[in-house]
C-alpha positions in Angstrom: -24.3 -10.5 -11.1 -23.5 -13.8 -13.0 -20.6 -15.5 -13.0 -19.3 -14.1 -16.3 -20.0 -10.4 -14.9 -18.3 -11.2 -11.1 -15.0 -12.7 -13.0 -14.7 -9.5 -15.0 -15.0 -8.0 -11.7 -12.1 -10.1 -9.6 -9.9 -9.6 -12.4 -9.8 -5.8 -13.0 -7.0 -4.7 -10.3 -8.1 -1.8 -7.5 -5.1 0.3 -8.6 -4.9 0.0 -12.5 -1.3 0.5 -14.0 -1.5 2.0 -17.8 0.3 -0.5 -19.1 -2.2 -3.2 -17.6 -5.1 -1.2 -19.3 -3.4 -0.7 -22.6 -2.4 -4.6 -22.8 -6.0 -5.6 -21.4 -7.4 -3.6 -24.3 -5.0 -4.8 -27.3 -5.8 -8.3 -26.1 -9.1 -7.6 -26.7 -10.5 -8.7 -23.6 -13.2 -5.7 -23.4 -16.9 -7.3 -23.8 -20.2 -5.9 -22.9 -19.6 -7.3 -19.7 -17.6 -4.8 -18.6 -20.4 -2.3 -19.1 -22.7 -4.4 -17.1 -20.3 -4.8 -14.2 -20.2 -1.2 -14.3 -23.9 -0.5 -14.4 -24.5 -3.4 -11.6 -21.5 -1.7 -9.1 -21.9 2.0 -9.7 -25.5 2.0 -7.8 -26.2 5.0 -10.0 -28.7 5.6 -12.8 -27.4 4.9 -16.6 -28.1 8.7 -17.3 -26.0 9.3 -14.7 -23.2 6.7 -16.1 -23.9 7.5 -19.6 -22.8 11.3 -18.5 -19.8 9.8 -16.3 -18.8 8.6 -19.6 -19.7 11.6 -22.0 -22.3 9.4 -23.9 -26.0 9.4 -25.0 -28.1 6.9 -22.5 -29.3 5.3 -25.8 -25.5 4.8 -26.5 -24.5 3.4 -22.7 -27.3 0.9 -22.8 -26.9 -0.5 -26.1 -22.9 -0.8 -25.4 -24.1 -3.2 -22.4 -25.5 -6.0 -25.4 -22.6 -5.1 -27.8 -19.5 -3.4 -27.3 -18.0 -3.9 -31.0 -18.6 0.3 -32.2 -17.6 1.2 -28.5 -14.5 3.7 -28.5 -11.2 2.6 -27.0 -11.1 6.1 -24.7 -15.2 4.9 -23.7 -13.3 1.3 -22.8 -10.5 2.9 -20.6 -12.8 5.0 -18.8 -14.9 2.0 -17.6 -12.2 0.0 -16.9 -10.4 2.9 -15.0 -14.2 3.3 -13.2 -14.9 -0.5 -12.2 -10.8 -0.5 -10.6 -12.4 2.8 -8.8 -15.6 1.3 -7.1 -13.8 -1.5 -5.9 -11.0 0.4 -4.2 -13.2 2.8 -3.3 -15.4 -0.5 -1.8 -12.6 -1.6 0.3 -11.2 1.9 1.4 -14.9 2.5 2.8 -15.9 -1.3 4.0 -19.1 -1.2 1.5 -20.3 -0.2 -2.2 -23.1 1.5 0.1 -20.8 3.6 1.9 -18.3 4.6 -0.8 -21.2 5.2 -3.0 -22.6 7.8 -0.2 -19.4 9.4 0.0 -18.8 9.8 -3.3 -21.9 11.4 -3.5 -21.6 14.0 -0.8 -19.7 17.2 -0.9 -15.9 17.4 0.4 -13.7 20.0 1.6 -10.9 18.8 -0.1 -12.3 18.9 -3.3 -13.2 22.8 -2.9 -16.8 21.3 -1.5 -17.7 19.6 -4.5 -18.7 15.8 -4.7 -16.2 13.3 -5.7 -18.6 11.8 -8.8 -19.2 15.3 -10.6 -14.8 14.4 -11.3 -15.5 11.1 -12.9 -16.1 12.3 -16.5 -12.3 12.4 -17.2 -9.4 10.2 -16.8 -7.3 12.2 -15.0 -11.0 13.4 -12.4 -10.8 9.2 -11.7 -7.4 9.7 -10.8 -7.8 12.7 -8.4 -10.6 10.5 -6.6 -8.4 8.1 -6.3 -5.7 10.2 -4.8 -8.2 11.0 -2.5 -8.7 7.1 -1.8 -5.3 6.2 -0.7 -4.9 9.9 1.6 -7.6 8.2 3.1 -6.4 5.0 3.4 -2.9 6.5 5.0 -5.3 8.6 7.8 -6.6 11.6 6.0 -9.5 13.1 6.3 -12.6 12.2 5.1 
């Protein structure tokens, strides 16, 4: 990741208040770098991110060179997924271990993975329910 890319990164907070996302995003501080942070952190494929985000592959990699025609909802969500990954990161120690839990079923999401959730705003936020029950001694 360049510099650019891990600054976007540091700055994004690991618990995201809405009215940090809705000032971030009327400042205009969105870029395509956002979108590569994303691709670059997720350790998934961009079909799977492009579903994550309800879009066309074609559309996800072509909002990573220009994000000027990309939806406001489509800039929430990847904010609202970068804040995820890296509280997810800490929560599990590694990007390699939150990345194998999210991708393995649990019993307290009726045995389904974490990342079939991630689609939707409020799917983010169940996950990251699930995050901080960990972090206060739940279950895995």
């Amino acid at each position: 990741m360049i510099l650019a890319e891990r600054k976007i990164f540091n700055n994004i907070p690991m618990e995201l208040e809405s009215s940090w996302v809705v000032n971030y995003l009327e400042n205009n501080k969105f870029t395509s770098g956002h979108m590569r942070v994303l691709r670059a952190k997720a350790n998934t494929s961009d079909k799977m991110l492009s579903s994550m985000l309800n879009l066309a592959p074609k559309t996800f990699v072509s909002y990573t060179k220009d994000v000027s025609k990309t939806k406001v909802d489509t800039k929430e969500h990847v904010l609202m997924l970068i804040s995820l990954l890296k509280h997810g990161s800490d929560v599990f120690g590694s990007e390699e271990n939150f990345s194998n839990w999210i991708d393995s079923k649990n019993v307290f999401l009726d045995n389904r993975k974490p990342i079939e959730f991630l689609n939707t705003i409020s799917g983010i936020r169940m996950v990251d329910d699930r995050l901080v029950a960990i972090e206060y001694g739940d279950n895995i």
